[in-house]
N, C-alpha and C positions, 0 to 999 in steps of 0.2 A: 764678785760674781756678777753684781748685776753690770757692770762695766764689762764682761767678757762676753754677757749675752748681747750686751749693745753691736761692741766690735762686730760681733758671728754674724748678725743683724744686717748687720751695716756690709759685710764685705759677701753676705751674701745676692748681693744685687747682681752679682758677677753669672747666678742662675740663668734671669730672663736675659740678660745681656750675650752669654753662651746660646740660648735659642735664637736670639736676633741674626748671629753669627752663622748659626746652621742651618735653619730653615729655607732661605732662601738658595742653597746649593745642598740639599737633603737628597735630593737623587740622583747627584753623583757622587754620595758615600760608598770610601771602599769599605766600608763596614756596615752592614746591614743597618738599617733603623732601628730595629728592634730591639736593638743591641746596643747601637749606639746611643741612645736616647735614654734610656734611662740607666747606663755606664755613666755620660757626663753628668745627669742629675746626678746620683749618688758621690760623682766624683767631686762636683762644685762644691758638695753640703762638706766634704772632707775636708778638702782644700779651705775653702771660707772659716771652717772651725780654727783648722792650723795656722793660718794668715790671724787669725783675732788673739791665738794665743801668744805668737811669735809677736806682734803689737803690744800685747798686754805685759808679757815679760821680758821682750826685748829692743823693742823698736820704737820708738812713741809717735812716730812718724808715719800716719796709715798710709803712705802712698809708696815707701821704701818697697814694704814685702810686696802690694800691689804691684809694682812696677817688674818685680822679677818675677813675679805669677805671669805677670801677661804676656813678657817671654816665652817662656814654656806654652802657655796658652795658641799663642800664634804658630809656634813651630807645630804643634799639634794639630790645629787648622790648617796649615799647609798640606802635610801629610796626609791627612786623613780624605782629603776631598779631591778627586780627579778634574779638578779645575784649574784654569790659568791661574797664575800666581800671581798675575797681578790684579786680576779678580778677588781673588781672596782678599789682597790687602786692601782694597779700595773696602770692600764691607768690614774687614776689621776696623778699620779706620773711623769708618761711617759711625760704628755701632760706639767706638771710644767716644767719640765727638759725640753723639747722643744723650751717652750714658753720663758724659760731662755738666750736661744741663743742669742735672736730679743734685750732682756735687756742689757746684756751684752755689745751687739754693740751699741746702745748708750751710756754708761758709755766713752766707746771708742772713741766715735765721738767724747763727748764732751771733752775728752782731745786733739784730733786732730785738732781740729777747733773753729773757731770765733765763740765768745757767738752770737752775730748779725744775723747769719744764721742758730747756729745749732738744732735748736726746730724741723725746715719745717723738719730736713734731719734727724733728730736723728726718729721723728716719722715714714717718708719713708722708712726708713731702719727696722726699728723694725716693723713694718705692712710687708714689704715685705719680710722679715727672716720668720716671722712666719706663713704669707698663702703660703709660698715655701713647707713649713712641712706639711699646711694645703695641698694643693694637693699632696704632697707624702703619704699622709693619703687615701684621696677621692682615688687616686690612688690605692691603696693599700687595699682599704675597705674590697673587698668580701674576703683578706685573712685573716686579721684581724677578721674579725665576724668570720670566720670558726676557727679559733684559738680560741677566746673568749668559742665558743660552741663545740670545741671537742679538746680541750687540758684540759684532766681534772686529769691529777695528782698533785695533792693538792702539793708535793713536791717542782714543778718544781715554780707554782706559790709564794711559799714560799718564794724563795730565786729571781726569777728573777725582781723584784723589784729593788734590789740594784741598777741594772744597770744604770738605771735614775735616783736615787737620788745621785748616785755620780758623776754623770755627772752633774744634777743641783748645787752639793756643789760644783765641780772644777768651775762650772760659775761665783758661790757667791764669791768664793776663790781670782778668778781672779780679781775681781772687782779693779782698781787701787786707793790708797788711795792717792796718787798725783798725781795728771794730769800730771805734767812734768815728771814723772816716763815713760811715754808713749812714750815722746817721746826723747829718749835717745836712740842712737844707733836703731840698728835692733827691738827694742822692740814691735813694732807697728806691722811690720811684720809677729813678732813673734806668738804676738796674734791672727792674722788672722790663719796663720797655725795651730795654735794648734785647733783654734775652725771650722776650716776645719774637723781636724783627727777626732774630739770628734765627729761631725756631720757625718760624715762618716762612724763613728764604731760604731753609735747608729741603722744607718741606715740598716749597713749589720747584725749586732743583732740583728737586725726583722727579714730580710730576713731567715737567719741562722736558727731562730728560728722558723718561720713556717714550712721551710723544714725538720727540723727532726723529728717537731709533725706532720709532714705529711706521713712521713717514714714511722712511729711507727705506727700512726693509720692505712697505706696502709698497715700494714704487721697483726696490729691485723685482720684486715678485712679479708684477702688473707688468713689467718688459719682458721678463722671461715669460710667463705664460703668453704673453702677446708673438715672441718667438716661438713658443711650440705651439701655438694656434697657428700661427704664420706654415710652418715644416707639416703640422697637418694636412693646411689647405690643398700646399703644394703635391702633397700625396695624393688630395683626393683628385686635384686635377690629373695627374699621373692616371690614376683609375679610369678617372671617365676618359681620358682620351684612349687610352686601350681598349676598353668596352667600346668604344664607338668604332675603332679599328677595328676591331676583332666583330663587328657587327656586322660593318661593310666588306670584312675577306670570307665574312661566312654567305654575304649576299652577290657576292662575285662569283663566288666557288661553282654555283648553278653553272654559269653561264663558259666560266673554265674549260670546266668537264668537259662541258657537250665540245665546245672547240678542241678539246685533245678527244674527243674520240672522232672527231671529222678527221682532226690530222691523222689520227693514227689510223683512219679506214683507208686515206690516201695514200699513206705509208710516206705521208710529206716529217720523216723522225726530225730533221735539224730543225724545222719551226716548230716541234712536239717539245723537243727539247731545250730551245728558248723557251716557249713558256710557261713552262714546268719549273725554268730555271727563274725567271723572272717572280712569279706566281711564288716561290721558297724563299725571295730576297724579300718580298714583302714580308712576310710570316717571320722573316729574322726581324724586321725591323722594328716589330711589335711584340715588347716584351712587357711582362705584367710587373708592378712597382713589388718591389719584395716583402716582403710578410717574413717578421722573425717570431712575435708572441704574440698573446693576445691584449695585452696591456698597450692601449694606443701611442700614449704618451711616450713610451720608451721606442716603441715601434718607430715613431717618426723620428724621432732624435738620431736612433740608431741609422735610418736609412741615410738621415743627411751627413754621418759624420762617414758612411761608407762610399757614397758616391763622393763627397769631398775627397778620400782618400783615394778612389780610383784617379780620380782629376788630377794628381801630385805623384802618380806613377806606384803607390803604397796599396798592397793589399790587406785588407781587412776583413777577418774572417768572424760573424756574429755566431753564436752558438746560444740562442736565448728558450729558458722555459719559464714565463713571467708570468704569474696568472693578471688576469684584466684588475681587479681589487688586492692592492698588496697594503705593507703595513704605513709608508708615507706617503706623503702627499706627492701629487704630479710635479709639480715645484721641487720639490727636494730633490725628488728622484731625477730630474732631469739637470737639478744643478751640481747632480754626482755624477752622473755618466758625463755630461757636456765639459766639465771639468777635467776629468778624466782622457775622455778621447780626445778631448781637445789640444792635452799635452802628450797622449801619444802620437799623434796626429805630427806633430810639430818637430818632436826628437824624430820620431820616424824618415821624416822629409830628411832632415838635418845628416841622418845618417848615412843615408844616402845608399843603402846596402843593398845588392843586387837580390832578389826574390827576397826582400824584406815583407816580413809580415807582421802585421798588428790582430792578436789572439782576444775579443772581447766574448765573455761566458758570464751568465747570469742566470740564477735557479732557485725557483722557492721552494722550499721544503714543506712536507706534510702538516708542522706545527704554524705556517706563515712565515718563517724567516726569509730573507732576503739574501744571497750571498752576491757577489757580483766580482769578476774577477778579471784585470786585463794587464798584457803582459805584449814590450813591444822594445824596438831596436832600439840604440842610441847609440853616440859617439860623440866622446872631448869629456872631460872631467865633469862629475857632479858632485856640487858641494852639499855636505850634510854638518850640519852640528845639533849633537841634542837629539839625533833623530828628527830632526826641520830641513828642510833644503830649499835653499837660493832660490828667490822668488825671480829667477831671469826666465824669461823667454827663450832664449839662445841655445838652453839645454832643455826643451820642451819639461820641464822639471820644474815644482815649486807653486806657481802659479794656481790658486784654487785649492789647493794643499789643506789650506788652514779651514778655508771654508769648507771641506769636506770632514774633516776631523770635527767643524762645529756641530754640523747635519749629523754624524755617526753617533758624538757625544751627547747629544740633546736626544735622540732614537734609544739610548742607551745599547750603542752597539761596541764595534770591534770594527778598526783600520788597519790597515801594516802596507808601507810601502818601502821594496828593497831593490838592491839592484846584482847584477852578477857584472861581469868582464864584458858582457852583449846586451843583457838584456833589461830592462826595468819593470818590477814587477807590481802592479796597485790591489790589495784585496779588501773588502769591505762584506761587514754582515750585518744586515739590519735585524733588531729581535720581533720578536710579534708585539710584547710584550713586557 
């Protein structure tokens, strides 16, 4: 019995190691928190019972039934979390490599010391190695989630993996296959130091790595907002040169008048009617910059992506009801639209279609949602797999794709992009909430 409570003990570590694993993608469960959270609790205390019983009467080998728990465990991570998948592995990975530490040092203990004491200390040590990491997590959370949700180049994710799994294999590696091997000379020592450095340099590769995906996105941000300060500006000039137009034809107009009623007392009509006609060229030639909502930042975005498209022979028709304070930020917002128009913009050219039109619609609702909707021509094949499409140019298609799904999913919203036989359709809704 008391070897079964050790076991349950021992393979209950798998608890805080399960929180390491969810917390920091906790709000993009498809399953409620509330629900989720203490389902896996109650789930882990089951499962750790069964895993200490199956060791006890069947396996002597704790890492055998371990090893196919963590199967099942991952496939269920997967699952359950509306995240990249290769997100997910990089933390499950992480949190193995962590949880390796706590193992490791009792491998250790138990060459160090009397079998008679070492279960109490081998378990205190390995619970306390591993909620040390667990609150350098909890610590650490809100940068972690911001990493999870806006570190999104698929590259980076790609490869930084390794870093934990070889950290976990040097644990596995170190494992002593004679206890007396331990304790020979400085050996014991030795292994503390090392798995000092390894915990050390796992720790400052987080650090490291949030601050340069913190850089990177502080630097994408500070160019875009510096473009949609730039499309402001250019707006506000639009203004004032029309205010100033429309100033000088209100202050001409006096003087007009009075000359078209001289002509027309003289009954001189063809110079009445040059400058009646002259006088109307000017008043075409000054037209006020367009106004689609009240919300500035999409306001200017909007107007540059419409006059662009007049410039390329493509109509673009705005239908916007934005209030001025919505639920993202001007950043976001303008790295959805500018994405968006940008690639309708581009298939539309491409298409080439006689009274082609680009349809963009945007409306908040009473509760603050966001919806945003634009639908526009193409032609030549577009590639989809997975519901992804081909990051080419050439099919105004792809491009900004991913970066818009990050922005939806991080707002906890809803994307869908589809297409028909003519058309390609992008819809997006941001929640209040």
């Amino acid at each position: 019995m008391v070897n079964l409570i050790f076991y349950f003990l021992d393979y209950l570590i798998i608890l805080p190691a399960a929180f390491m694993c969810v917390l920091p993608v906790l709000s993009h469960s498809r399953i409620k928190p509330a629900i989720l959270l203490p389902s896996m609790s109650a789930g882990t205390v089951i499962f750790s019972f069964m895993l200490a019983f199956v060791r006890y009467k069947l396996v002597p080998n704790p890492n055998v039934p371990l090893a196919v728990f963590l199967v099942f465990a991952l496939l269920f991570f997967f699952f359950t979390f509306d995240v990249k998948i290769i997100k997910l592995w990089y933390i499950f990975i992480s949190v193995v490599s962590v949880m390796s530490f706590g193992g490791l040092a009792t491998f250790i203990i138990d060459a160090m010391l009397d079998h008679s004491i070492e279960l109490i200390i081998e378990l205190a040590v390995k619970w306390g190695v591993s909620l040390l990491f667990f609150l350098f997590e909890f610590l650490y959370l809100t940068k972690l989630r911001w990493l999870v949700d806006n570190e999104n180049i698929s590259t980076v994710w790609r490869f930084i993996w390794l870093i934990p799994m070889i950290i976990a294999a040097a644990n596995m590696l170190m494992i002593p296959e004679n206890n007396a091997n331990v304790r020979v000379g400085k050996v014991f020592q030795l292994y503390i130091i090392i798995e000092i450095l390894f915990a050390a340099f796992y720790v400052i590769f987080l650090i490291m790595l949030y601050r340069i995906a913190k850089a990177i996105n502080d630097k994408a941000e500070s160019e875009h907002n510096a473009q949609l300060l730039g499309l402001q500006a250019a707006q506000y000039d639009n203004l004032k040169k029309y205010l100033d137009t429309t100033s000088r034809l209100r202050h001409d107009f006096v003087y007009m008048a009075k000359t078209a009623q001289t002509l027309a007392a003289n009954g001189e009509t063809e110079q009445l009617r040059q400058l009646l006609s002259d006088y109307g060229s000017s008043i075409d030639a000054t037209s006020a910059p367009a106004f689609y909502c009240d919300n500035k930042a999409l306001n200017a975005i909007t107007d540059y992506y419409v006059n662009d498209a007049r410039r390329k022979g493509i109509k673009l028709t705005a239908k916007l009801n934005v209030a001025r304070d919505i639920v993202i930020s001007d950043y976001e917002l303008c790295s959805i639209v500018g994405n968006v128009l940008d690639n309708a913009v581009a298939a539309a050219e491409k298409a080439a279609e006689p009274n082609s039109e680009i349809l963009f619609v945007a409306d908040t609702k009473k509760n603050g949602d966001l919806y945003i909707a634009v639908s526009n021509p193409y032609s030549g094949e577009i590639k989809e797999k997975g519901g992804k499409f081909s990051s080419t140019k050439a099919g105004g298609h792809g491009i900004g794709l991913e970066s818009i799904r990050a922005i939806v999913r991080k707002n906890n919203g809803y994307c869908n992009f589809r297409y028909d036989k003519k058309k390609f359709y992008s819809e997006i809704m941001l929640r209040q909430g």
